[in-house]
N, C-alpha and C positions, 0 to 999 in steps of 0.2 A: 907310457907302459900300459899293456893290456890289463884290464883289470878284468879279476879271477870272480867269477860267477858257479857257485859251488849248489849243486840241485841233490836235496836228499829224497830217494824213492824213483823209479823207473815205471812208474802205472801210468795214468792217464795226464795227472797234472801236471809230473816232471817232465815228461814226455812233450806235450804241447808246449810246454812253460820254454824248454832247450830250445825246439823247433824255432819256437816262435820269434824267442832273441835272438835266434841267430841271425833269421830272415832280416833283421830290423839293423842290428849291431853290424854283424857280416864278423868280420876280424879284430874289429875292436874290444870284444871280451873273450875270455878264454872261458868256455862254461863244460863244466863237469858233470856226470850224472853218476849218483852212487848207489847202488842196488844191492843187495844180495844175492839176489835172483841172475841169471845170467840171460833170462827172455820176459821180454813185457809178455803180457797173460790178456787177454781180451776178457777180462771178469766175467761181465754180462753174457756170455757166449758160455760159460760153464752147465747152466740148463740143455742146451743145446747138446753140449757132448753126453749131459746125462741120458737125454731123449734119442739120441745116433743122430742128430742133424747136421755134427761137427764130433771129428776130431781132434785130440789133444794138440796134434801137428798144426793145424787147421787156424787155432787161435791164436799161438804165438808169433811172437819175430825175436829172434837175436838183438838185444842191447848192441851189441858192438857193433852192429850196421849203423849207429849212430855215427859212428864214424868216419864214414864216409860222408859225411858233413859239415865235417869239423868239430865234432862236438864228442868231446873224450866218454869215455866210458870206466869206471871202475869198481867190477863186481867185492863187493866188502861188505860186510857186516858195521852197522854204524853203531856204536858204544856208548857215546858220549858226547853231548854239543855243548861247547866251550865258549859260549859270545863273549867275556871277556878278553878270551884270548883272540876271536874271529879263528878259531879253528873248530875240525869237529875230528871227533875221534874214532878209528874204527879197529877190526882186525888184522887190519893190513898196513895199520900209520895213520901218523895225523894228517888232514889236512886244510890246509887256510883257504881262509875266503875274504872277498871283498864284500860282497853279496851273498845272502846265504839263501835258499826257497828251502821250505822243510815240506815234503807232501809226499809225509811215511805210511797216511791210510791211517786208519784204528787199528786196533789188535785184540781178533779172537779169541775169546775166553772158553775154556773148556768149556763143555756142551754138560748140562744139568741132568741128564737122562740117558743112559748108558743104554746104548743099543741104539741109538737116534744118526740120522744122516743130513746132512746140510750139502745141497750140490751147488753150492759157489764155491767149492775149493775144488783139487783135481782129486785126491781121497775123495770126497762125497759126493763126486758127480760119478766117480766111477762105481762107486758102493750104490748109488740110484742103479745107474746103466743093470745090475748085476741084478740088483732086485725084480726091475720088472722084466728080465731074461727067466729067473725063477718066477714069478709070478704064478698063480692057480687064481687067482680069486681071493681077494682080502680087503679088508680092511688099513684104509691108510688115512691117518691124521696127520695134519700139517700146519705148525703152529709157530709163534714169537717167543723166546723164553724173558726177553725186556723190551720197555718200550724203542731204544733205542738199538737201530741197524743199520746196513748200509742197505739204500733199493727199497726203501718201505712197498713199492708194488710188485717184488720179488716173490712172494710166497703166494699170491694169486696168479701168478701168471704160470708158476710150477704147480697149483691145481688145477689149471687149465689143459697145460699138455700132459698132466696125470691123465685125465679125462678123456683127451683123445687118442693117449696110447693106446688106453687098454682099452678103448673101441674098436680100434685099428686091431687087437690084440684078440676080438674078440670075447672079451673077460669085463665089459664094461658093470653089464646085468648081473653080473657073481660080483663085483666090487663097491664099496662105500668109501667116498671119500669125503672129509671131512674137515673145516679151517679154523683154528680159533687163533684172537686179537685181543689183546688188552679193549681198544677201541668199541666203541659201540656197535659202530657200520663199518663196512668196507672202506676204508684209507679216509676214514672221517675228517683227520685236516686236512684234505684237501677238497672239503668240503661236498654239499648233497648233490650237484650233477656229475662230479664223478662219481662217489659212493653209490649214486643211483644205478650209474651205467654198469660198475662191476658189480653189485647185487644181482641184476637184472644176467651177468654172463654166469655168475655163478648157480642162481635159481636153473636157466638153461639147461644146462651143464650138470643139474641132479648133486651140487656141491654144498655140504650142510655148513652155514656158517654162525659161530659160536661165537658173539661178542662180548668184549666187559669179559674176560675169562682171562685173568692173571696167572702164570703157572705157578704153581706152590712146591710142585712135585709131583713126580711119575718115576713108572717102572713098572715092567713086570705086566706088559701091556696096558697098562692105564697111564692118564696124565689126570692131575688132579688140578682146578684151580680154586683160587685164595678163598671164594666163596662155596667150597665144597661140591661146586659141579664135578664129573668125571666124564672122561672121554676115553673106550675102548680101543686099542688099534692093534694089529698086525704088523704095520708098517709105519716107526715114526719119521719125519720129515721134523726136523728141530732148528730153527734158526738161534745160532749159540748164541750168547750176551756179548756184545763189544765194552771196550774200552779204550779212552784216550790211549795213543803210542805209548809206551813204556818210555823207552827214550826221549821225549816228546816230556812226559809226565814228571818225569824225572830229572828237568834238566830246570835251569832258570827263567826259561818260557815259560812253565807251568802255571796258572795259576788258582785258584783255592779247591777249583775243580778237575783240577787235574789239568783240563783242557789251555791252551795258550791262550795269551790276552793279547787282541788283536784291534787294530782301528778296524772299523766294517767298511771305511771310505776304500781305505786302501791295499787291507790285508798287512800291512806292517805290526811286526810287535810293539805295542805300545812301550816298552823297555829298552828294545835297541833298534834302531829306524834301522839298517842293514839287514834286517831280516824278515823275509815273509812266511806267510804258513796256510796254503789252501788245502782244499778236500776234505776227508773225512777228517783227517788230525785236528779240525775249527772248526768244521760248518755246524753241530749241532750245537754248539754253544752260541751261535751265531743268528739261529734261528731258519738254518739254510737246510733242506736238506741233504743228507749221505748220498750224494746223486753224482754219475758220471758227468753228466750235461754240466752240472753246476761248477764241479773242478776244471771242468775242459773253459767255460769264459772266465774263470779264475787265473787260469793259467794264461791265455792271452792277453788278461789285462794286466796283471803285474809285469809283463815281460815289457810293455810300455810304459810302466811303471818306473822300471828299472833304465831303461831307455831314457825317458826325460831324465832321471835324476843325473844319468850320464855327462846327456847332451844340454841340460840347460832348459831345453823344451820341446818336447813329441807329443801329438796328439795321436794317439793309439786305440785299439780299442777297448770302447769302454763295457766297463761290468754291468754284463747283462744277469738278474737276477730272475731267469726265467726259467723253469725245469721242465723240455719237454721228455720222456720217456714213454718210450712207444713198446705197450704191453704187449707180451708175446704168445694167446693161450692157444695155442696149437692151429686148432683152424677156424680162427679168431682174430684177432689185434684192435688196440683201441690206442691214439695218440693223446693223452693229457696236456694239458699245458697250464702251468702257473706261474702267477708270479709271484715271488714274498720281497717286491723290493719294500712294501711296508713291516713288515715283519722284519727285517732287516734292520732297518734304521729305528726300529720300537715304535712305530707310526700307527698301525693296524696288523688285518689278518692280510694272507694269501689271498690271491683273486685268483678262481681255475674255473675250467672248461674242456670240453673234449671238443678239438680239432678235426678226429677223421675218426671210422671205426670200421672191421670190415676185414678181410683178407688180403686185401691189395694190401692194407698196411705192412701185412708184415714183410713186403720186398722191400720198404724202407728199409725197415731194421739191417736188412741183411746187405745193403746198398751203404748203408753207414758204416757197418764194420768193412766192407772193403778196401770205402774210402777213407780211414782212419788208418789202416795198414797202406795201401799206397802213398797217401800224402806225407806220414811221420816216419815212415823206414823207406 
């Protein structure tokens, strides 16, 4: 009898994770994917639409394409995960599993400063888009509201194509733009040769950056932080506070920190071996970080994971703990790359380095998202 492979979240990790069993399995499991959403979203591409580089159209694919693969699709709201019972609960019915992947992302907490735009959603890349359509000449700050996000090089690389908008915009000379970080330096864990190279893009780039600067509170065109500095703007750019999945937090996964308690060999709940949990839902408890790259060889390797415990024995691919993300500042790009398999296992720090930098980079970027839509739809 097929056994039932039940994948909660349709983004990057459910996605690869389906694919990838399938490739391996073929017919031997029946694997589900459960979303809310009726289109996977290309996240990372959301700057993009704020900037006109892409279209909303541009980023998605249809979930049910899944299907022509074999591999079910059922748009639902998930309610409740049940491992005692190996079912999970949603608005549409219960349903069982043999195998359960939980990879539902974190969940955005309202934003601390009312008037603030975030464009990793499709609201805040379209309130961007809109903003610099109005544009005169302003003042724009762009900051962290906690230390914990998804994309830690996300808000430097949307000062970067701030930067070369409003060049292109001709408004570069009339504008101040401006960055502040909990962190000392630019993406300081991950250490002084990258911190160096984005200091060095940002210096470039006329972009003021405010380190060690916790936000306390704003409004009213100010942002204040915990140490009484203040930062004037026009335009805020706000990265809201995440937190562990609700669902996720809530359920008997959870544990003290809300976050699920996982082996870091394997990604299994240390509570019910039938169950895995990658991406943003574990990786920062993990010491991994909120990174596409990093869910995507997540995803690959539990699907062999799942595979061996099947078959007995597969050698699959193995978890690679390496984060490359290839920053995107307009007419700019720099590829990082790290590793925290030490951090991982509590061994040590990250070991990073910049791989490439340059313009040409960024036809990676835009080469990867193609082939992330043809390969998995």
């Amino acid at each position: 009898m097929q056994k039932k492979v039940l994948i909660l979240g349709g983004g990057s990790g459910g996605v690869i994770t389906a694919n990838k069993l399938k490739e391996i399995m073929g017919d031997q499991v029946e694997i589900t994917v459960i979303d809310k959403n009726a289109e996977h979203t290309f996240i990372a591409a959301y700057p993009w639409v704020a900037f006109g580089y892409r279209e909303l159209d541009q980023i998605r694919r249809p979930l049910v394409s899944l299907q022509r693969k074999g591999i079910n699709f059922i748009q639902a709201q998930v309610l409740a995960i049940n491992p005692e019972k190996n079912s999970v609960e949603t608005d549409r019915g219960e349903y069982g599993y043999d195998y359960l992947v939980v990879s539902l992302g974190a969940e955005a907490l309202p934003a601390p400063v009312e008037g603030s735009t975030a464009p990793w959603s499709e609201a805040g890349a379209l309130t961007l888009r809109q903003w610099l359509k109005e544009s005169k000449g302003e003042r724009w700050v762009i900051g962290v509201s906690s230390p914990y996000f998804p994309c830690p090089p996300a808000p430097y690389e949307v000062s970067g194509m701030l930067d070369f908008a409003l060049t292109v915009k001709g408004l570069r000379g009339k504008s101040q733009i401006a960055i502040f970080n909990p962190n000392p330096t630019p993406l300081a864990g991950m250490g002084p040769v990258i911190s160096h190279t984005i200091q060095k893009i940002l210096d470039r780039k006329g972009v003021e950056f405010h380190g060690e600067f916790e936000l306390a509170g704003g409004g009213d065109g100010v942002v204040k932080s915990k140490d009484g500095r203040t930062l004037e703007y026009d335009r805020l750019i706000l990265v809201p506070p995440f937190a562990p999945n609700r669902v996720v937090r809530e359920s008997p996964l959870a544990g003290p920190n809300g976050f699920p308690e996982v082996d870091p060999y394997t990604f299994k709940s240390t509570r019910y071996p039938n169950i895995f949990v990658i991406g943003d839902t574990v990786n920062p408890s993990l010491n991994l970080p909120p990174a596409g790259v990093v869910v995507h060889y997540q995803g690959e390797y539990i699907a062999g994971v799942i595979a061996a415990d099947l078959r007995g024995s597969y050698i699959g691919e193995p978890f690679n703990a390496v984060a490359m993300c290839i920053m995107d500042f307009g007419d700019d790009a720099v590829l990082p790359q790290c590793d925290f398999t030490e951090m991982l296992y509590g061994k040590g720090m990250p070991s990073c380095g910049v791989m490439a930098q340059g313009r040409s980079v960024r036809i990676a970027k835009m080469l990867f998202e193609s082939m992330f839509f043809a390969t998995l739809f």
